[in-house]
N, C-alpha and C positions, 0 to 999 in steps of 0.2 A: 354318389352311388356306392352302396357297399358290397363285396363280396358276393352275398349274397345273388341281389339282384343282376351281377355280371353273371354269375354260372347259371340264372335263369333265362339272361339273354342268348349267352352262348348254348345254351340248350334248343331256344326254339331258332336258332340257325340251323339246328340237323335235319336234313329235307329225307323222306322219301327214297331218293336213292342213297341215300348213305344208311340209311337203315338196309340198304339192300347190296352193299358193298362198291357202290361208282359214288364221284364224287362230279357234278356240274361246275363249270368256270364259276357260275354265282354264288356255290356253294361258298368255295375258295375266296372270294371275293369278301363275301356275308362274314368269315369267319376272321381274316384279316382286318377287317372294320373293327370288327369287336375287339382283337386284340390291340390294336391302335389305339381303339379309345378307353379301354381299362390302365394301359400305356399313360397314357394322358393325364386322366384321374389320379392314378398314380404319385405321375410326375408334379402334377400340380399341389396336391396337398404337400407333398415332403416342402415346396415352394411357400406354398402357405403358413405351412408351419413355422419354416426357417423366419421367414418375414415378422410372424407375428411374436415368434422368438425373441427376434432384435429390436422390435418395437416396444416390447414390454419392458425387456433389460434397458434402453433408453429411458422412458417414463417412470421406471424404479429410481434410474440413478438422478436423474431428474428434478424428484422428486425427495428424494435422500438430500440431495446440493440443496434446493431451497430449504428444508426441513435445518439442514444445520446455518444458513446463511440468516435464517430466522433469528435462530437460539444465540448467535455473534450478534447481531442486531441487539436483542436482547438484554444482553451480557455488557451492552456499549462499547463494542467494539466499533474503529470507525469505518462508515463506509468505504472507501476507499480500499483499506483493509481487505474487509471480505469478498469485495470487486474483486480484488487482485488473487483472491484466495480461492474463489467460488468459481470463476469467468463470466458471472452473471452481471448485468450491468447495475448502476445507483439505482437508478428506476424501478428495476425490478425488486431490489432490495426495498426499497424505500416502499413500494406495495404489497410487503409481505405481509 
């Protein structure tokens, strides 16, 4: 949800008496919910973002290791070698 649609939620909370200056417990209630779950939203994306952060920087570098465990492969360099060099096992060298 974005923005937006929270300050149109938070709007149709405003009842009748608060256009008329009292406020009902459900009011209170209705308008803590909303801030709870804008809270939440919030919280959750900054989460998601971080995660998907760290996931991508993994599958880069990931991705960067085989890319060069390739080109040593390549070059005849010996397994072992770039096992030792990469942390990637023979196997996975050897199906690059």
């Amino acid at each position: 949800m974005d923005d937006k649609v929270l300050e149109e939620l938070n709007v149709a909370f405003v009842s009748i008496g608060q256009k008329y200056g009292f406020v009902s417990a459900g009011d209170v209630f209705r308008q803590r919910q909303a801030e709870a779950l804008a809270e939440g939203i919030s919280k959750g994306r900054k989460e998601g973002l971080s995660k998907g952060r760290a996931e991508g920087m993994k599958k880069g570098m990931m991705a960067k290791t085989r890319s060069l465990a390739k080109a040593f492969r390549n070059k005849g360099f010996s397994l072992e070698a770039i096992a030792d060099a990469t942390g990637l096992t023979i196997d996975e060298i050897k199906a690059l």
